[in-house]
N, C-alpha and C positions, 0 to 999 in steps of 0.2 A: 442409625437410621434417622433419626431425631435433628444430627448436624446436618445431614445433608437435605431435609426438608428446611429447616432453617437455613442454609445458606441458597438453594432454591428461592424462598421466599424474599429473600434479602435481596439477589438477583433481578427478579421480578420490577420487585418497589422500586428500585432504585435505577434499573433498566435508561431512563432516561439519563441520568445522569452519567452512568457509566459510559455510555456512549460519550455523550459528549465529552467527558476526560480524554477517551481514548481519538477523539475526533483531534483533541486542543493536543495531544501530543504528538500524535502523527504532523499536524501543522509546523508545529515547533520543529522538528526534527528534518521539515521537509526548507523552511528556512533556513536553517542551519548549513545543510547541505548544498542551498544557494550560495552560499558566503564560503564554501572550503571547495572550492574548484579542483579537479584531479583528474589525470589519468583512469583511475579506473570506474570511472562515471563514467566516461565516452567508453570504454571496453562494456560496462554490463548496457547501457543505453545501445551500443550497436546490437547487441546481441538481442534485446528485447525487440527492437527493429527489425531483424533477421527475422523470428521470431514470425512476429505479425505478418512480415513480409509471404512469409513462406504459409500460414495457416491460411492466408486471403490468396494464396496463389496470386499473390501477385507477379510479374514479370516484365521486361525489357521498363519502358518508360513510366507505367501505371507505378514503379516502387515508392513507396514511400523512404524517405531520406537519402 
């Protein structure tokens, strides 16, 4: 019980920082992914498109992509 209030508390304090780790490597990764062009980026990107497409009911001319 003891660790997990201690790693709670650690969470906390540090709360700022974690984020921003987790911010600076999403970045990195989305970089990344700019530079390695593929197939299957344009397959999940359609799909993500569909997607929105279809929850906004969008249709005929209004679609997006």
């Amino acid at each position: 019980m003891e660790a997990l209030i201690a790693a709670g508390s650690f969470i906390m304090e540090n709360a700022g920082l974690i984020l921003m780790s987790l911010l600076a490597i999403v970045g990195a990764f989305a970089q990344l992914a700019t530079l390695t062009p593929n197939t299957a980026d344009d397959v999940w990107t359609q799909k993500a498109l569909d997607a929105i497409n279809w929850l906004a009911r969008n249709t005929g001319k209004s679609k997006n992509g």
